[in-house]
N, C-alpha and C positions, 0 to 999 in steps of 0.2 A: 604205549606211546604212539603216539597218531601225528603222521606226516599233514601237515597245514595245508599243502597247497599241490596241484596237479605240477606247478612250474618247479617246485621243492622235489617231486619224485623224478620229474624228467631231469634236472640236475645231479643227484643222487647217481640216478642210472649210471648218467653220462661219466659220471665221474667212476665208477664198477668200470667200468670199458675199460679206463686208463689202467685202473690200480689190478687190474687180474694178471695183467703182467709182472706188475713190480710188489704183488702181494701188500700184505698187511704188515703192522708194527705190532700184532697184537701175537697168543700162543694159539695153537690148535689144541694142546693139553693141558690136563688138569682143572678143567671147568670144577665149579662148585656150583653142580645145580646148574639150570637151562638155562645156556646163554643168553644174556639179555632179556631173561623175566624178571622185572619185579621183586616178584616174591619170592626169587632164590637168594636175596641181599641177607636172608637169615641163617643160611645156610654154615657149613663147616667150614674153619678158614683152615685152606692148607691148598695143595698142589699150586699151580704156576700159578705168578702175576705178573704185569709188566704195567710199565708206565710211561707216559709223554708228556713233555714240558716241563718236565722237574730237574734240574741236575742236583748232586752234591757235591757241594765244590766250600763251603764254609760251616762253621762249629754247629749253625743251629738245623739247619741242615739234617748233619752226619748225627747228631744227637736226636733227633726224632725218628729218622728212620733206622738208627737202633733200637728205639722205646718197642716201633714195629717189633723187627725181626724176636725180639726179646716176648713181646707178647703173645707172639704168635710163630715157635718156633719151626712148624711144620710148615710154613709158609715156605716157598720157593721165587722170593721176590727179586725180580731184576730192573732198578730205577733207569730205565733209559737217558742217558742224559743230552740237554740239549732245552731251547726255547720251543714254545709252545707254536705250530708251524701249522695253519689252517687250512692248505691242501693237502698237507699229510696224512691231517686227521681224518678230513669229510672221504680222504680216498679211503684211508683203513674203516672206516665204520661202511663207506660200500661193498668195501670188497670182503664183509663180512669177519675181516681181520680185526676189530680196534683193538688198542692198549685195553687191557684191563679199567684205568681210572685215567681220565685227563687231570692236567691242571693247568689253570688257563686263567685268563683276566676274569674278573669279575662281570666288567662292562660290557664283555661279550656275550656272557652266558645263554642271555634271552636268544640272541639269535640263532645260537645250536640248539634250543631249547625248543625255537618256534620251528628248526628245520627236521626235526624227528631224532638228529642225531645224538642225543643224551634222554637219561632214564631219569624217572621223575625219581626223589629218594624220600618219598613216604614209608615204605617198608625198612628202608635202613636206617631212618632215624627210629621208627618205631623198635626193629632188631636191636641195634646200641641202643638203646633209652636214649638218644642224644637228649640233652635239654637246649632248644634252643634260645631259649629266652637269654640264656650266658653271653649267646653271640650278638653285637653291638645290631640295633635295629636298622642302623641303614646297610651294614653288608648283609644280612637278613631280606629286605628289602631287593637288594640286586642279583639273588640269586633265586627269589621265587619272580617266576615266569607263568601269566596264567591262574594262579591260584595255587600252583604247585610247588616245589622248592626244589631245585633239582642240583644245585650244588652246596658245600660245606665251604665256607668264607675264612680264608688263611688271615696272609699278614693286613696291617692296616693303614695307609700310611696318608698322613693330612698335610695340609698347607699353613705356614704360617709366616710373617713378616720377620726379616733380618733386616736390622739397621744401621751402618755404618755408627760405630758411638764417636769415633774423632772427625769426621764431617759431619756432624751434628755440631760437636761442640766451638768446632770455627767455625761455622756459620750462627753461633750461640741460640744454639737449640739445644733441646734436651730429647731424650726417645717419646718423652712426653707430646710432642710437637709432632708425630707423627699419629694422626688420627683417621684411620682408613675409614670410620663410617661418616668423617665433613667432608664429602669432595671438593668442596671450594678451598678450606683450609689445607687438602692436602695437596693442593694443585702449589698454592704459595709456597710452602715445604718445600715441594719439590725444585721450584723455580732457584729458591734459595739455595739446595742442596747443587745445583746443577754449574758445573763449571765448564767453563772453553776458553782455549789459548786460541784467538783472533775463529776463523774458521772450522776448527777441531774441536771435536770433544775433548775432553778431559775426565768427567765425571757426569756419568749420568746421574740426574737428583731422584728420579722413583720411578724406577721401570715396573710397569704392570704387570709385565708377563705374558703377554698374550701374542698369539692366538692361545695358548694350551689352558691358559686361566679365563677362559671370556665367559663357561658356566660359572663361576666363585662369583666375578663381576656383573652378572646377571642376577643372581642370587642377591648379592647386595641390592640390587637396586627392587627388589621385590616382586621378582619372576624366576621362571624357571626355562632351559633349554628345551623341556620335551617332559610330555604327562609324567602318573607317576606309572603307569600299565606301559608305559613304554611308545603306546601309540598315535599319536600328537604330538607333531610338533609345535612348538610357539618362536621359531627363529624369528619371525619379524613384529615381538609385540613393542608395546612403547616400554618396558623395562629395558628387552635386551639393544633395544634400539639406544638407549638412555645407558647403555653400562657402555657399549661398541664407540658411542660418540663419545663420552668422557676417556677412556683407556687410549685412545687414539690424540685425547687431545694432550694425553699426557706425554705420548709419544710425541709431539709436534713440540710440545715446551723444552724437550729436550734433544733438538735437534733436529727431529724429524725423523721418519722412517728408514731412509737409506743412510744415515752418517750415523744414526742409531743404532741401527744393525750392525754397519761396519765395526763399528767401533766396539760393541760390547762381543764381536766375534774374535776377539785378539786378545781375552782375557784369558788368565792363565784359570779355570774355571778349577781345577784338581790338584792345581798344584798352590804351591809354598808362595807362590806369590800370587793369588787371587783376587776376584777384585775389592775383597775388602782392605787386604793387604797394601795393596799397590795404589789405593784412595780413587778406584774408579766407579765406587758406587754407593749412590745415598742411603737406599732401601728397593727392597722387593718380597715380594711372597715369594714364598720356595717352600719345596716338599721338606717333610722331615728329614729324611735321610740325607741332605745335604749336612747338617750338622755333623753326624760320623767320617765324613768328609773332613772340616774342617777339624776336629778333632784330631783325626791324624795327621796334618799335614799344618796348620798353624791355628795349635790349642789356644793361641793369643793375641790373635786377630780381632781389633776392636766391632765384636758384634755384640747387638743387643738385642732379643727376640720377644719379638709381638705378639698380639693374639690378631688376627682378621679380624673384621667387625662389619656389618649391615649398617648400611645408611641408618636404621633405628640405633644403633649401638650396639646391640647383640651380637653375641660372640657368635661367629661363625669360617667353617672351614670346608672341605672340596678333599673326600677321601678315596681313595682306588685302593683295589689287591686283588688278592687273585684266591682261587677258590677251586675244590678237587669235582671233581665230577665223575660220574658212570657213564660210559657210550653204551650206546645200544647196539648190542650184540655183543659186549663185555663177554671172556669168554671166563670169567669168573666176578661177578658181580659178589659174593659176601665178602670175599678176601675185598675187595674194592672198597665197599663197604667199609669193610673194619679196619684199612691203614687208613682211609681219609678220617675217621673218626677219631684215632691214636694220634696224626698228625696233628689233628686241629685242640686234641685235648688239654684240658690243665695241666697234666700232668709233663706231658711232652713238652711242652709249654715253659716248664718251670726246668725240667732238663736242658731245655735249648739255652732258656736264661744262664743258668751255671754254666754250663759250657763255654757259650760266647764271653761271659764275662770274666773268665780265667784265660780264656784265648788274646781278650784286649790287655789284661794285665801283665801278662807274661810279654806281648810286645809293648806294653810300654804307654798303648793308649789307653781314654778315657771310656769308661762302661757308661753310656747314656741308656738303658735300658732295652728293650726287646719289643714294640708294638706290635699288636694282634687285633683281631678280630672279635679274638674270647675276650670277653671284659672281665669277668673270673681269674685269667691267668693272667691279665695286665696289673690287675689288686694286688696280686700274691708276689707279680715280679716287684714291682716297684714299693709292696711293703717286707718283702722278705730276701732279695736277692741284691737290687740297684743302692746304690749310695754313690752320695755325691761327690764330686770328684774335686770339688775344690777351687776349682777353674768358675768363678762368677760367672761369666758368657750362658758357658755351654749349663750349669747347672738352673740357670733361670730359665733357659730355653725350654728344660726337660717338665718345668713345672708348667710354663704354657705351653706343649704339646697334650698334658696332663688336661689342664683345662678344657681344650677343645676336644678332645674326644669323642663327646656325645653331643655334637654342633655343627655335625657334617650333612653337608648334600653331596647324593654320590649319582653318576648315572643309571637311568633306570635302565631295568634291564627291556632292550627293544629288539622287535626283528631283522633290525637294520641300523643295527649302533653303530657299526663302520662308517655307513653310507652317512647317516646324521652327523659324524661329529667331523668327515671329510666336508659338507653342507658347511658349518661353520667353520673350520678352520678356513676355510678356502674362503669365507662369505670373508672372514676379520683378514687375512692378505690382501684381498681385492679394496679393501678401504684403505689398509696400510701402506697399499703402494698408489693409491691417488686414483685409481682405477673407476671408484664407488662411488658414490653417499653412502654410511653406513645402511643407510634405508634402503639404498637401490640393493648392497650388496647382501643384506640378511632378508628381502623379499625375493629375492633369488634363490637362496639357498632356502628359504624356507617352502617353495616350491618344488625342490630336487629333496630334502626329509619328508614331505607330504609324498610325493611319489614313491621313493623307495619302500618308507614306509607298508603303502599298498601293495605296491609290488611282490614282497616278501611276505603277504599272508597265503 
């Protein structure tokens, strides 16, 4: 693996300085084979491993990294627990200490990819046979960097539209009536959905979501945030310029920026009285895992879930996860190797499914299924493990998360995924608070991704 850049090695250094004091996260024993070669990913699994970013702390979890231990009994595996923490990491891979295997975002990949700090894993999927073609093509997609593939793609999780169903139907609409690829249709929606006592909100009619959704909005309008290599940006083309204007103006129909904000920050968002609950919201895209959310806390909350859709009508959605990785200088890359493999497998996969879905039962809630990465183990869960829970909401939602699956844009993996998508969040606040034109504020930021960009080769 080959460090990118002279400003990439004199950072590295710099960073060895700090971390020789305060060492590494990784073992000094029990390497399998030379640390951080390649081609010792084939190697014996057994003596120490360790790991960052990972905790276990829920069924699916604790269920796969027993499939591990179980497979690989000679293993000496310690799961560090805790989030995934980027001057920990870059210190321990300087100071020659890393964790055995990361695990990390997805959409960060590239950039520890392009800075020397992770190992390409050609030999390890060659070593496990991985098949990768199992794993969904756009997290495939975000973890080769380069030409090379250097992480194995976990969980999966996409966006999709929740609907208020009883402010629909007194404003005598139907879910039918919300049509995310007519922007014009869905602006009157919204207007209609949108209620206020004299000066106050009351009910927002269609929050867009953004800044965090302004790639999905982009996308619809038939652009993209940034190439597919990672190295391009296009922050100020006439799509994202054309999704920034419309999402904004959604924002302004309802309110406005600041009494919009205020106002949807007072929702009870986790609890028993949320904003579907409590009638203070029309619609909005939202990740999947809000759903297991509502699930437990009001299984009967008049929701009704949508599929996204592109100005053409095609279904489309906006997926993240996170994915295991080898640092370089891994002080046992096969063992690394082979729990990310067992983790991401069918198998484990279909363990973690049972697991969780006796865990939801036993307290009471509803098993909406297990999303992955593997599209293999997603078949197998939801033909052999999920069933429906009976609850109309949450069951129709499960069958459009179903739908979208293989409909996602995900971030490409870049050297500078931080820096870009601070570029746009910061460009979509600076309009939402009147500061812009969308045009002034995404040729700004499209000039701070071009530069980083460079920077970081």
């Amino acid at each position: 693996m080959r460090i990118r850049s002279v400003k990439v090695l004199g950072c590295l250094a710099a960073i060895s300085l700090l971390s020789a004091a305060c060492g590494g996260v990784g073992d000094d024993n029990g390497s399998s084979g030379d640390a951080g070669d390649p081609g010792a990913m084939g190697g014996d699994v057994k003596g120490k491993m360790t790991t960052l970013g990972f905790t276990v702390e829920d069924q699916i979890a604790k269920a796969r990294v027993a499939e591990v231990r179980k497979a690989y009994p000679d293993l000496d595996l310690k799961v560090t627990s805790g989030a995934f923490d980027e001057q920990q990491f870059l210190s321990a891979v300087a100071s020659g200490k890393p964790p055995s295997a990361v695990y990390l975002p997805r959409s960060e990949l590239g950039t520890y990819a392009a800075k020397g700090a992770l190992l390409p894993l050609d030999d390890c999927i060659e070593a496990q046979d991985i098949d990768m073609s199992l794993f969904r093509e756009s997290a495939v997609s975000q973890v080769t960097y380069d030409g090379q593939i250097y992480g194995i793609p976990e969980f999966n999780s996409v966006r999709l539209v929740l609907a208020n169903s009883d402010a629909l139907e007194e404003a005598g609409l139907s879910a039918e009536d919300i049509d995310v690829s007519d922007w014009d249709s869905l602006m009157t929606v919204s207007k209609q959905l949108y209620k206020a006592g004299g000066s106050d909100i009351e009910r927002i009619g269609f929050d867009p979501k953004i800044p965090e959704f302004f790639p999905l909005w982009t996308a619809a309008a038939g652009g993209e945030v940034l190439s597919e290599d990672g190295q391009t940006a296009y922050l100020d083309s006439p799509e994202a310029i054309e999704a920034l204007t419309y999402t904004l103006s959604l924002v302004e129909a309802n309110g406005g920026w600041s009494d919009f904000k205020t106002f949807r920050d007072t929702w009870d968002f986790f609890g028993d009285n949320n904003q579907f609950v409590a009638d203070q919201l029309g619609a909005f895209p939202m990740e999947d895992w809000y759903l297991d959310v509502l699930a437990d806390v009001s299984p009967d909350a008049p929701v009704t879930a949508l599929p996204f859709k592109d100005k053409e009508g095609n279904l489309l959605t906006y997926a993240t996860g996170q994915a295991w990785a080898v640092p370089k200088g891994s002080n046992n890359p096969a063992a690394a190797c082979a729990f990310a493999t067992t983790m991401t497998s069918t198998d484990a996969w279909i363990a973690a499914a049972e697991a969780s879905k006796a865990d939801r039962e036993k307290s009471g809630g509803a098993y909406l299924g297990t999303w992955t990465a593997n599209s293999e183990a997603d078949e197998r869960i939801f033909a052999e493990i999920y069933e429906p829970s009976g609850i109309e909401s949450l069951d129709n939602a499960v069958e459009v998360l179903q739908s979208l699956q293989d409909s996602a844009i995900v971030d490409p993996p870049s050297p500078a995924a931080a820096e870009v998508k601070k570029a746009w969040e910061d460009a979509v606040l600076r309009a939402l608070e009147g500061d812009q034109t969308p045009e002034e504020a995404l040729q700004q930021a499209q000039e701070e991704a071009t530069e980083a960009i460079a920077d970081a080769q």
